[in-house]
FIBAFI-960534 format. One line per field, with one value per residue: y negated, x negated, z of N, C-alpha, C in turn; residue number from 0. Coordinates in steps of 0.05 Angstrom, whole numbers, plus 5000, padded with zeros to 4 digits. Atoms other than C-alpha are relative to their C-alpha. Example, Ala and Ser with C-alpha at 12.3 -4.5 7.8 and 13.67 -1.06 7.14 Angstrom:
n.py	(5024_5024)
n.px	(4982_5016)
n.pz	(5000_4999)
ca.py	(5090_5021)
ca.px	(4754_4727)
ca.pz	(5156_5143)
c.py	(4976_4978)
c.px	(4982_5015)
c.pz	(5000_5014)
num	(0_1)
REM end
This chain:
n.py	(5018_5004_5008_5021_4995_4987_4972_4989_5020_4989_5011_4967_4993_4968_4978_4999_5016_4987_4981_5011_5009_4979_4986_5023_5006_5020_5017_4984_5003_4989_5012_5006_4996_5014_5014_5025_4997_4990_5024_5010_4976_4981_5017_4993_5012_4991_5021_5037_5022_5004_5035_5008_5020_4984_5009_5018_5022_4997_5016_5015_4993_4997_4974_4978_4979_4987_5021_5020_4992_4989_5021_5009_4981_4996_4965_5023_4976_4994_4994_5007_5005_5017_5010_4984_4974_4997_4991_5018_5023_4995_4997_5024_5011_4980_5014_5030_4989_5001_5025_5017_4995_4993_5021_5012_4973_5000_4982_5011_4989_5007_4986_4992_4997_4986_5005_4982_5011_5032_5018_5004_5009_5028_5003_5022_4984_4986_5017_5001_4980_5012_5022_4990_4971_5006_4992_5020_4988_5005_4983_4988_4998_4970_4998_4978_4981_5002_4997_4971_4982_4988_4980_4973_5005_4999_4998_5016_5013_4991_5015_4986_5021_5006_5011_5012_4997_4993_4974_4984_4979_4986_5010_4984_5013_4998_5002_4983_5000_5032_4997_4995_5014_5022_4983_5002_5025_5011_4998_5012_5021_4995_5002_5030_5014_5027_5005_5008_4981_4986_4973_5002_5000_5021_4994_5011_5013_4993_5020_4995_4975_4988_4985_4966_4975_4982_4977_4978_5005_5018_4975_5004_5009_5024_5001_5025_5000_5002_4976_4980_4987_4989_4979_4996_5026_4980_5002_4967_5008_4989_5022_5009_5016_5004_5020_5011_4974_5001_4976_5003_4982_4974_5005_4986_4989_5000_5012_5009_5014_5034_5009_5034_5003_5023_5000_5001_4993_4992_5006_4982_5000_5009_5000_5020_5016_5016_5008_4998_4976_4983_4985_4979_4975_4983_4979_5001_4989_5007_5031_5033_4991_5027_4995_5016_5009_5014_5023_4998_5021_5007_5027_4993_4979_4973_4987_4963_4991_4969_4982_4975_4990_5022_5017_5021_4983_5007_5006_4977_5027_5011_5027_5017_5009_5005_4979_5001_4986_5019_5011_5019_5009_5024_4994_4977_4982_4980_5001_4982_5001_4987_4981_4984_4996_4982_4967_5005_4977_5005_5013_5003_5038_5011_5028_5011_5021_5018_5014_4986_5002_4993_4968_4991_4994_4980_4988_4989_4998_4999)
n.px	(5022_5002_5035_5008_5026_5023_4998_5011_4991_4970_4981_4995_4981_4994_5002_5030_5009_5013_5018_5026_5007_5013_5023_5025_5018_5016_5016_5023_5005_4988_4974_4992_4990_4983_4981_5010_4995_5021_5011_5017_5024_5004_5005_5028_5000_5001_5026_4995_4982_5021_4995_4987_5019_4977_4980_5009_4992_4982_4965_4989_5024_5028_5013_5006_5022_4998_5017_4981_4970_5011_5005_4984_4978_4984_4999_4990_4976_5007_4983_4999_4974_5002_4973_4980_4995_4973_4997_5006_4974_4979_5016_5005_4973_5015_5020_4995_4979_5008_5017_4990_4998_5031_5025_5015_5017_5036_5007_5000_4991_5012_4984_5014_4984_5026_4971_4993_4995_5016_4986_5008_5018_4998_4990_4983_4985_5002_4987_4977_4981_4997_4971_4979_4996_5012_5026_5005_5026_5024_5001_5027_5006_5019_4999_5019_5008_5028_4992_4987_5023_5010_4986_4999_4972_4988_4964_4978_5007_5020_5001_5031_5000_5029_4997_5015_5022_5003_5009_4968_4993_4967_5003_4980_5002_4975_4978_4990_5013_4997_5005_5027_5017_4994_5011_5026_5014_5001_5033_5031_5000_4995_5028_5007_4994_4974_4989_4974_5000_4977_5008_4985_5009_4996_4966_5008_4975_5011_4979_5001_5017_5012_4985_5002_4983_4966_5010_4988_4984_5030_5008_5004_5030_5010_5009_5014_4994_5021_5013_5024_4991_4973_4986_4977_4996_4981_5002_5007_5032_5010_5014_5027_5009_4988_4993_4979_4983_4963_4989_4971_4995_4980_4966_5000_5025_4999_5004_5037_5024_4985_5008_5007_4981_5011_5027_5022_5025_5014_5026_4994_4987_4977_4987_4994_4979_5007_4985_4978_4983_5008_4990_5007_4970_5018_4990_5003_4980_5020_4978_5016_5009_5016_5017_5013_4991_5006_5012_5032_5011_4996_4984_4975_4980_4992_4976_4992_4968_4996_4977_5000_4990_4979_4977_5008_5005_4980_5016_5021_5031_5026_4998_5014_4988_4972_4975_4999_5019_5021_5018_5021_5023_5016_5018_5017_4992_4991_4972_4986_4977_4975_4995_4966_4986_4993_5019_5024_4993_5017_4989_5010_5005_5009_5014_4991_5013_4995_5025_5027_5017_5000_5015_4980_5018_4997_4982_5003_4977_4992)
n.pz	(5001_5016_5004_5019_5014_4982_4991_4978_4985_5002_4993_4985_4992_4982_4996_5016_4980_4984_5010_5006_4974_4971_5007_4995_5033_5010_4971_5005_4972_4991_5000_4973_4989_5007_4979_4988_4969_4988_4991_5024_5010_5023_5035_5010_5008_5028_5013_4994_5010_5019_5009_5024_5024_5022_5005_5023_4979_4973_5007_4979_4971_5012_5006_4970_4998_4984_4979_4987_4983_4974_4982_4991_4984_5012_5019_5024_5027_5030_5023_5029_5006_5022_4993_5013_4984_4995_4968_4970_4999_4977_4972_4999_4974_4969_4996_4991_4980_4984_5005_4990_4972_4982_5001_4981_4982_5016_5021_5032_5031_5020_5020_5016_5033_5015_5017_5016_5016_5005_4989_4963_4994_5003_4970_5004_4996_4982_4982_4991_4983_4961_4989_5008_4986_4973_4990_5003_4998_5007_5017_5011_5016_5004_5031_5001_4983_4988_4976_5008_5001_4976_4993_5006_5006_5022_4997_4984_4977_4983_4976_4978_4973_4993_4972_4993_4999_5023_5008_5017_4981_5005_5028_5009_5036_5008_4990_4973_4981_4991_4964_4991_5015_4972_4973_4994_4993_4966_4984_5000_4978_4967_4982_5001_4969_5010_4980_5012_5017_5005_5022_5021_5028_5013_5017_5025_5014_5026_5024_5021_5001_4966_4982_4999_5016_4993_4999_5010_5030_5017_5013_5027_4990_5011_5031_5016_5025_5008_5012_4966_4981_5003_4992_5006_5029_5023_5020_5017_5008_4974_4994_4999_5008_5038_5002_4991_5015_4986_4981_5004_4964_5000_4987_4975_4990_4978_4979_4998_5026_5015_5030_5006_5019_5009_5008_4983_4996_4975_4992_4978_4971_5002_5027_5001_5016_5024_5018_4971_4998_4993_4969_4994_4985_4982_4986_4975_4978_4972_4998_5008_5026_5006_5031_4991_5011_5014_5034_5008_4990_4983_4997_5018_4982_5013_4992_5004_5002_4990_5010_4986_5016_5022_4993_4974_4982_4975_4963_5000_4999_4982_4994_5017_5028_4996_5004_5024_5003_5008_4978_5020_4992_4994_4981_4997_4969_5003_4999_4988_5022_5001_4970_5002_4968_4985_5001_5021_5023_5014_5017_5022_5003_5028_4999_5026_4999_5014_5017_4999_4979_4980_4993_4988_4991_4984_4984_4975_4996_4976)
ca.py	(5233_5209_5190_5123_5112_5121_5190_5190_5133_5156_5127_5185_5192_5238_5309_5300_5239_5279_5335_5295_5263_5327_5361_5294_5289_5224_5203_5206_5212_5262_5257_5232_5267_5255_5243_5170_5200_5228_5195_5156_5205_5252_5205_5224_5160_5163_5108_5031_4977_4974_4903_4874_4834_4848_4812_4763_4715_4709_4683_4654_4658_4647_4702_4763_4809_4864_4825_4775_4820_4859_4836_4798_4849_4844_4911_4905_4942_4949_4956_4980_4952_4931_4888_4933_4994_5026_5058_5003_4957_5003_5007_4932_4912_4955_4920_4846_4872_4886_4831_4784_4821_4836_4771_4741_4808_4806_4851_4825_4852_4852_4861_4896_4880_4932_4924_4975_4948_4896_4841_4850_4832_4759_4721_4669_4739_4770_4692_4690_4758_4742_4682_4721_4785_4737_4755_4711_4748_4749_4784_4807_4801_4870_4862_4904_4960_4937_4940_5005_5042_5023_5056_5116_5102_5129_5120_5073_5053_5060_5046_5038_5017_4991_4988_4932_4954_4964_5038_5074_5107_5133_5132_5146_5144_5134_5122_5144_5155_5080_5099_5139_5078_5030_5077_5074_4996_4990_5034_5009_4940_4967_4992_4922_4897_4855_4838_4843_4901_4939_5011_4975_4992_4932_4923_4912_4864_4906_4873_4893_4950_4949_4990_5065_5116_5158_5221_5272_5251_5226_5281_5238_5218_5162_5154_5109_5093_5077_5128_5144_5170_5182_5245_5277_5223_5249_5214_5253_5251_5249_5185_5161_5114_5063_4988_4987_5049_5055_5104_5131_5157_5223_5231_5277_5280_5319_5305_5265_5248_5186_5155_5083_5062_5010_4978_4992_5001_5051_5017_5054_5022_5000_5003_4939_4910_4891_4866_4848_4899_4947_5002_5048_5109_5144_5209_5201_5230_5182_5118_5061_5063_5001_4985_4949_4900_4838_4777_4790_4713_4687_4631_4659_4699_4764_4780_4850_4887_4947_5001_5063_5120_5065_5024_4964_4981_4948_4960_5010_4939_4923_4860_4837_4843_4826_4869_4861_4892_4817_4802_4763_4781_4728_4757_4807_4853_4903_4904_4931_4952_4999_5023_5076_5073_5134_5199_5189_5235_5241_5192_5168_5087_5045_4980_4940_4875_4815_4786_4817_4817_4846_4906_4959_4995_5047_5085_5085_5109_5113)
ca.px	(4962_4936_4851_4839_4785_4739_4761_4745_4794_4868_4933_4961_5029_5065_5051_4984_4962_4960_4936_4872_4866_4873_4816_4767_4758_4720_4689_4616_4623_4656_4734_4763_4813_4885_4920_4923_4954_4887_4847_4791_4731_4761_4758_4695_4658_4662_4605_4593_4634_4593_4575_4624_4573_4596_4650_4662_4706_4753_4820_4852_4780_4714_4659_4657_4611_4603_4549_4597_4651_4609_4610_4661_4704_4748_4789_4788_4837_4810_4858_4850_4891_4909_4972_5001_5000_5074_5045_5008_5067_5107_5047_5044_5109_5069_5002_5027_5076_5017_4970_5020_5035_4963_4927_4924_4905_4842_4863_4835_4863_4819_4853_4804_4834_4787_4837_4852_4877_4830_4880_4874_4805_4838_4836_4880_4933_4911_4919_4986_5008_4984_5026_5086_5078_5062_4989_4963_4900_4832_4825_4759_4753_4725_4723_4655_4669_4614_4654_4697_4630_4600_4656_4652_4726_4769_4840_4894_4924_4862_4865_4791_4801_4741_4729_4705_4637_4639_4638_4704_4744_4810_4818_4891_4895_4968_5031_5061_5039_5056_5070_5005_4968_4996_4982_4909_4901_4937_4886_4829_4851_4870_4789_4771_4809_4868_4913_4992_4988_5050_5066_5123_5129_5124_5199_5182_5214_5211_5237_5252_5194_5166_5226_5209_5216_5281_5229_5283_5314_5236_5224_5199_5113_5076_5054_5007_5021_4954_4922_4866_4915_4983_5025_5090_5090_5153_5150_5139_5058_5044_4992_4944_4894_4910_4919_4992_5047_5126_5151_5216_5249_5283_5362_5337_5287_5260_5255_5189_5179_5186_5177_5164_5215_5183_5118_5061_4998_4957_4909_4873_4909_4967_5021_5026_5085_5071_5136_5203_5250_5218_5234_5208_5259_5239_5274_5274_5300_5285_5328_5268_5244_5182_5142_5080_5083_5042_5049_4984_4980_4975_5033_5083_5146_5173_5253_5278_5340_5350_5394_5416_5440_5468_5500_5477_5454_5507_5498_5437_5390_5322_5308_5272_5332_5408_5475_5472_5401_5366_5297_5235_5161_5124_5067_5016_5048_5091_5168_5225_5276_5327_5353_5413_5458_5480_5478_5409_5412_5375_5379_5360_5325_5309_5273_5289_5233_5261_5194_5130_5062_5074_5035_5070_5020_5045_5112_5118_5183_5216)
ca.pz	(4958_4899_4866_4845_4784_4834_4849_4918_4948_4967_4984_5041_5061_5113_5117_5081_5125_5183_5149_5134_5198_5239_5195_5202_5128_5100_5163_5165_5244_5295_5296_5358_5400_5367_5434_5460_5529_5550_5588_5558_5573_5530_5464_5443_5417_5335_5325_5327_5301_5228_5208_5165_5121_5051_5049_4983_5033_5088_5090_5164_5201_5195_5173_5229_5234_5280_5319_5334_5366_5412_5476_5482_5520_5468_5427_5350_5300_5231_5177_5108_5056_4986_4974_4923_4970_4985_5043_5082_5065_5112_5160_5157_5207_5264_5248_5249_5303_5342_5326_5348_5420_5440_5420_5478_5514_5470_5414_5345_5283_5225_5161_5102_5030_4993_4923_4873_4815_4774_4791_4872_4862_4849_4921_4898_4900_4954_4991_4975_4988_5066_5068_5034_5081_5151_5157_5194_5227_5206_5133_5104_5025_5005_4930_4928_4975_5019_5088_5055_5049_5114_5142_5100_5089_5038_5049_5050_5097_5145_5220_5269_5341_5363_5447_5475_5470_5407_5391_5343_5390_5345_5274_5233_5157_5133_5154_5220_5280_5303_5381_5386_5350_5405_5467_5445_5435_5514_5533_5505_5532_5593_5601_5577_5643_5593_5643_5626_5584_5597_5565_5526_5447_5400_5361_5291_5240_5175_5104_5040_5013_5098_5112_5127_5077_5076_5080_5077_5010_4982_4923_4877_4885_4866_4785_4751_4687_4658_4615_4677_4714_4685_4705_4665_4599_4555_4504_4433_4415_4488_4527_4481_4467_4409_4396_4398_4385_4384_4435_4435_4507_4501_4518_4583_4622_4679_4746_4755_4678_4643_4579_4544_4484_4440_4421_4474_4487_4535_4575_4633_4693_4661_4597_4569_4523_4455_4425_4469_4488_4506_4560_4607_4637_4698_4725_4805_4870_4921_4965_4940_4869_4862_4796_4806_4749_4720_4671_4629_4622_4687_4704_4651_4669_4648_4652_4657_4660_4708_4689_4739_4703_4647_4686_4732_4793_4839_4918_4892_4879_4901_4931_4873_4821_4830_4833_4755_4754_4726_4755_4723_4740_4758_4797_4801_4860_4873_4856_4898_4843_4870_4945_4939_4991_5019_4990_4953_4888_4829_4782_4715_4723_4662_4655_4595_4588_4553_4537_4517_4557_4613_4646_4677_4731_4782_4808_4878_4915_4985)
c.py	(4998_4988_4971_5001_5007_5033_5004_4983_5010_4987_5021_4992_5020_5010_4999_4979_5011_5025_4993_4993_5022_5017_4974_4999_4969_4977_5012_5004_5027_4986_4997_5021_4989_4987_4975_5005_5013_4984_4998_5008_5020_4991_4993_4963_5008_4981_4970_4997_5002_4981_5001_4970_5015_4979_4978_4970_5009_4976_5005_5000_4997_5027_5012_5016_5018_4991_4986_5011_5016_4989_4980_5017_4998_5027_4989_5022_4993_5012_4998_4994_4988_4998_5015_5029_5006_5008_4983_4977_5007_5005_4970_4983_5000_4985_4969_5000_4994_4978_4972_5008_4994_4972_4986_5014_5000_5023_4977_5017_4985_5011_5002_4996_5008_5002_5035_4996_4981_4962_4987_4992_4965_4990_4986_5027_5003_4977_5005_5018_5001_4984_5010_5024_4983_5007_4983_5003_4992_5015_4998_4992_5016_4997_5015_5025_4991_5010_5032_5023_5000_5011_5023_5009_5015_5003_4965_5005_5006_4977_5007_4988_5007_4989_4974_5000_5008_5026_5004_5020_5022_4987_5013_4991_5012_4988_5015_4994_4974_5008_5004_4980_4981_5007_4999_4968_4992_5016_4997_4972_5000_5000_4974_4977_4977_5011_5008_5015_5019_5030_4990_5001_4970_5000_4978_4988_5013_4993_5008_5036_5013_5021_5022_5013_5013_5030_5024_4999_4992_5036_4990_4978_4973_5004_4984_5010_5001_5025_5007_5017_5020_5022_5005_4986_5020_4991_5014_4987_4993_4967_4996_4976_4979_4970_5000_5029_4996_5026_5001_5023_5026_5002_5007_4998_5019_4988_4991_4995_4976_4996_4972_5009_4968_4992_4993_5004_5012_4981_5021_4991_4987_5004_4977_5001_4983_4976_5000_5023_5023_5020_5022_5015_5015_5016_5002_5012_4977_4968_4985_5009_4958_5003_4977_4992_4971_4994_5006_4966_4984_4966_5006_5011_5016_5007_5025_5006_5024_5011_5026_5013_4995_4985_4978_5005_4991_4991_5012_4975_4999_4977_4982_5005_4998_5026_5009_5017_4969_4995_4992_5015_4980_5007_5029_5023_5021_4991_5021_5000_5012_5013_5010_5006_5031_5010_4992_5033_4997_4989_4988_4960_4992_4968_4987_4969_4981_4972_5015_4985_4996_5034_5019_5021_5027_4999_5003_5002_5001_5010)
c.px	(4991_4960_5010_4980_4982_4993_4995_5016_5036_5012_5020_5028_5011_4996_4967_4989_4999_4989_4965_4993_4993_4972_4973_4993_4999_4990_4974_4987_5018_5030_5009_5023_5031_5021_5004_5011_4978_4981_4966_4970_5008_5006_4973_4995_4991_4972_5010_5011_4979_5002_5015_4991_5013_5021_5001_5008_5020_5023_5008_4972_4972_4988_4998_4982_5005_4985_5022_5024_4999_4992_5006_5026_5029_5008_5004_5010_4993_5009_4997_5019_4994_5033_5020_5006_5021_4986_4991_5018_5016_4990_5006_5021_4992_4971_4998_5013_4979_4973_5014_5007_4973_4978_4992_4991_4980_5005_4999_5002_4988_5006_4973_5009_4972_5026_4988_5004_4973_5015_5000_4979_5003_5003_5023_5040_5000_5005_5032_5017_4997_5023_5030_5007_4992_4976_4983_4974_4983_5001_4977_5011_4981_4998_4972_4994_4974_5002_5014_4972_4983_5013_5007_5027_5017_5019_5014_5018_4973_5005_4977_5012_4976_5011_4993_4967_4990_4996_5041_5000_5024_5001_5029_5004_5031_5017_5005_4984_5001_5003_4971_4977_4996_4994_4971_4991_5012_4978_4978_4997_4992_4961_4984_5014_5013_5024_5032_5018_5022_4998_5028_4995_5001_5029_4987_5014_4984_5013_4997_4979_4981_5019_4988_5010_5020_4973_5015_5014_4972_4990_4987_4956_4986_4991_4989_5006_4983_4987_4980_5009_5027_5009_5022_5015_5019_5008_4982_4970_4988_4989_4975_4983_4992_4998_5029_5012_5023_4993_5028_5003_5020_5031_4999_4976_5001_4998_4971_4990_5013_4984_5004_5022_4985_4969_4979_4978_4984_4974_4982_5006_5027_5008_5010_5017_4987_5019_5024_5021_4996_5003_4989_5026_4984_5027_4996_5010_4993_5023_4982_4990_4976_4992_4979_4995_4986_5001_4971_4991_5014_5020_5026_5019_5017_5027_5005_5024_4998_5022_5000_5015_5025_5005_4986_5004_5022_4983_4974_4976_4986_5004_4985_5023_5028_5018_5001_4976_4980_4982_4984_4963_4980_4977_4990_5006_5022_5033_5014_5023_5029_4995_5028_4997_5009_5020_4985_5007_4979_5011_4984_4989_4999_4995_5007_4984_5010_4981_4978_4983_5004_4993_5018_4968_5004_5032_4996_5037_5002_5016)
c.pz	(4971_4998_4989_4972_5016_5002_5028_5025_4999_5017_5013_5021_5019_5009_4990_5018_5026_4999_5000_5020_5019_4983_5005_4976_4997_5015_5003_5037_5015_5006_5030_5014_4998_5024_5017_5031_5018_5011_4985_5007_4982_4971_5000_4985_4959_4983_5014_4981_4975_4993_4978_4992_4969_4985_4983_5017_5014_5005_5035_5023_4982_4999_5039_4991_5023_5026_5023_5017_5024_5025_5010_5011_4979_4984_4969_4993_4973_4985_4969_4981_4970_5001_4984_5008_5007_5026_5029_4999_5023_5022_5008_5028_5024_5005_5006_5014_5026_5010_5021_5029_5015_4994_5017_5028_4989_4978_4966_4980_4978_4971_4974_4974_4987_4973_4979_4977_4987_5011_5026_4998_4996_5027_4997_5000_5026_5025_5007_5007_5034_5007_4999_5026_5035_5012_5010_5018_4975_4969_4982_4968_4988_4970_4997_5016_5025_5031_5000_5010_5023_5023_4994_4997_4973_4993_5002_5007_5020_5025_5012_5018_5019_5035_5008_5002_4973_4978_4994_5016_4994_4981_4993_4973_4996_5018_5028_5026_5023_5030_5004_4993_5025_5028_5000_4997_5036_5013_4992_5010_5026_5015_4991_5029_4993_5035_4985_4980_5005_4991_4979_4973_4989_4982_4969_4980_4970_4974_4981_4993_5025_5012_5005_4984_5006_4984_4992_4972_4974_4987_4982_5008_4984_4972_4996_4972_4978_4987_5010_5006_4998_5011_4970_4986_4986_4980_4973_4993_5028_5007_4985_4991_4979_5011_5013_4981_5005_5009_4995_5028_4987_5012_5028_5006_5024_5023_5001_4975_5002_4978_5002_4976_4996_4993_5028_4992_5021_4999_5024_5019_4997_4970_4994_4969_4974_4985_5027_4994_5002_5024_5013_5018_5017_5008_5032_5020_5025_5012_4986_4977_4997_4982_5015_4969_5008_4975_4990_4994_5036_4995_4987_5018_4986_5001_4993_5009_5013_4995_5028_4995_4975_5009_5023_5025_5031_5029_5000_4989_5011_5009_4983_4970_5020_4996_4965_4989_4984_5027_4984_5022_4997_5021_4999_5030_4989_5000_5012_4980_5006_5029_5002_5023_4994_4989_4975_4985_4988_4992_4974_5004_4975_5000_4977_4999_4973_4981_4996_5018_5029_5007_5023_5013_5014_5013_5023_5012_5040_5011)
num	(0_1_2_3_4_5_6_7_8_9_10_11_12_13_14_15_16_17_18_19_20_21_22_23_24_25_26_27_28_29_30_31_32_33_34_35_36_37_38_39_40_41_42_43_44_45_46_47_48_49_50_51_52_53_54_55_56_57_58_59_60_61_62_63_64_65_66_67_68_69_70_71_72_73_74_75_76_77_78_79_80_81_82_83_84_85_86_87_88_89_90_91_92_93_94_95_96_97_98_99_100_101_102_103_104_105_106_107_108_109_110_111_112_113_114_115_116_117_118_119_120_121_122_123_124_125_126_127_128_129_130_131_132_133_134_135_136_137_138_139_140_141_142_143_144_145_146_147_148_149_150_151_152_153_154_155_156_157_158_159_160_161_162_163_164_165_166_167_168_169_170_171_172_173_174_175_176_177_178_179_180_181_182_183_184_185_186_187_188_189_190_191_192_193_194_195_196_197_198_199_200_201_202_203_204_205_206_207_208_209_210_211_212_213_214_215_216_217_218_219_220_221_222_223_224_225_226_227_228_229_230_231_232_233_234_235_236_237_238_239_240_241_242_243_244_245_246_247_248_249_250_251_252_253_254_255_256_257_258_259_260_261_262_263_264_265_266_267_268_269_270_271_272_273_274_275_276_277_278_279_280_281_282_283_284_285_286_287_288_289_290_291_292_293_294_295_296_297_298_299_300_301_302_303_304_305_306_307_308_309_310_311_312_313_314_315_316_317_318_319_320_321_322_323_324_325_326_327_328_329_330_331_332_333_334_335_336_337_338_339_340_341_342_343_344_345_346_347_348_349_350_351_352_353_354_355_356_357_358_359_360_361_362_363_364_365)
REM end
């Protein structure tokens, strides 16, 4: 898991995601009862639905509120989320999975974009990553915490499932868990008296960075690049704060460092490109390797060059560069750069930018 600036907002994976969950940390309510096979007196109620007033705007739906959802026998699912998140990307298949089964059983899925980045706070992003990712639910515009905080929230991914009556009955922060998620919206339907409800799972269509981590081979943890946050910088004179500096990458690194080569600049949520040709090298163990990665003027476009241990990355490509390792950023989101087929190793990456201005933001892997 990792802090945002905030310090108090985390992005929770795995082993640590239900770590947190089974202790009830950053809920300002009693934790529910993790088992959705129990019957529904023993899921303690965790609170009411909290108004979601707040919100800057709302993208496929008009304004909701909590008012408005009570009392219509309807169940809601409240999802936190920002679009550059690796982990609610791979929650995401299961949430529009289930959106699209249960809607005309009465489950509404209300998607939360509380952002992270300064960039996410753009809607005109955060529109088109819906359209791009099939979101086609209701989605809040959190750009001031307002809905985050009256949930006492501090995770992404974040799941609430609200009963029909409006009281939080089962909360799961992170990844996983996707059966037990679905067992508790059929039965909270079910005591809503949806009709048609089944105990079948949902079959999810997952694409590109939605796949599922390769967990047993994943050694390598998320990084921000940004002088807030950074981690394991190896370049010589270390991360610091300046107009503009050459870097020079080292012949070796360890596992988990990396370095810049060329003229940058620390900012604190990102390393931006002064001059072209410039490169960052990361040391990794992991099948998926992403960069999250903005043009600093909006509209432009950035080409880059992936390297995997020297050599073009072949069958080991993301879906955002070619067999050759060419790709262009053109957008404020997250890049999928590299998926090694089978036997994941360590390996040496390397970025190579063919234009200046462009911000380089956070490591995330798979």
């Amino acid at each position: 898991m990792s802090f945002d600036i905030h310090g108090n907002r985390r992005h929770l994976i795995g082993a640590a995601a239900a770590a947190v969950a089974a202790a009830g940390f950053g809920l300002g309510f009693p934790r529910a009862q993790s088992s959705a096979t129990k019957p529904a007196e023993a899921w303690p109620t965790e609170g009411n639905l909290p108004p979601l007033v707040g919100a800057t705007e709302w993208l496929n739906s008009a304004p909701l509120t909590g008012a408005d959802l009570r009392g219509l026998r309807k169940v809601v699912l409240v999802n936190f989320w920002t679009y550059t998140c690796i982990n609610w990307l791979r929650q995401l298949p299961y949430v529009r999975g289930w959106a699209e089964k249960y809607k005309d059983q009465g489950l509404i899925v209300i998607g939360v974009h509380t952002p992270e980045f300064s960039f996410e706070h753009n809607v005109d992003n955060v529109r088109q990553a819906a359209r791009d990712m099939r979101m086609g639910y209701p989605i809040a515009i959190d750009n001031d915490y307002a809905i985050w905080d009256a949930f006492t929230n501090r995770y992404w991914p974040a799941l609430y499932f609200v009963d029909a009556n409006g009281n939080i009955r089962h909360h799961h922060f992170g990844e996983g868990a996707y059966e037990e998620s679905e067992r508790v919206i059929q039965q909270l339907l079910n005591e809503a008296r949806a009709s048609g409800i089944g105990a079948e799972l949902v079959t999810v269509d997952a694409r590109g960075a939605e796949v599922a981590a390769d967990w047993d081979d994943l050694k390598s943890p998320e990084n921000y690049l940004g002088l807030a946050r950074t981690e394991n910088f190896a370049s010589s004179g270390g991360a610091l704060r300046s107009n503009a500096r050459v870097y020079a990458a080292p012949a070796q690194l360890n596992l988990n460092y990396w370095a810049l080569a060329g003229n940058w600049t620390f900012e604190n949520e990102a390393v931006v490109l002064n001059e072209v040709n410039g490169r960052i090298v990361y040391q990794f163990h992991a099948r998926d390797l992403h960069l999250v990665m903005a043009p600093l003027t909006p509209g432009t476009s950035i080409g880059f060059h992936v390297l995997i241990d020297g050599l073009a990355p072949g069958a080991a490509h993301g879906f955002d560069v070619d067999d050759q390792g060419n790709g262009t950023v053109t957008q404020q989101r997250l890049y999928h750069l590299i998926r090694q087929p089978i036997p994941v190793a360590e390996r040496r990456f390397e970025i190579e930018f063919l234009d200046s201005g462009v911000g380089a933001y956070a490591f995330t892997f798979g």
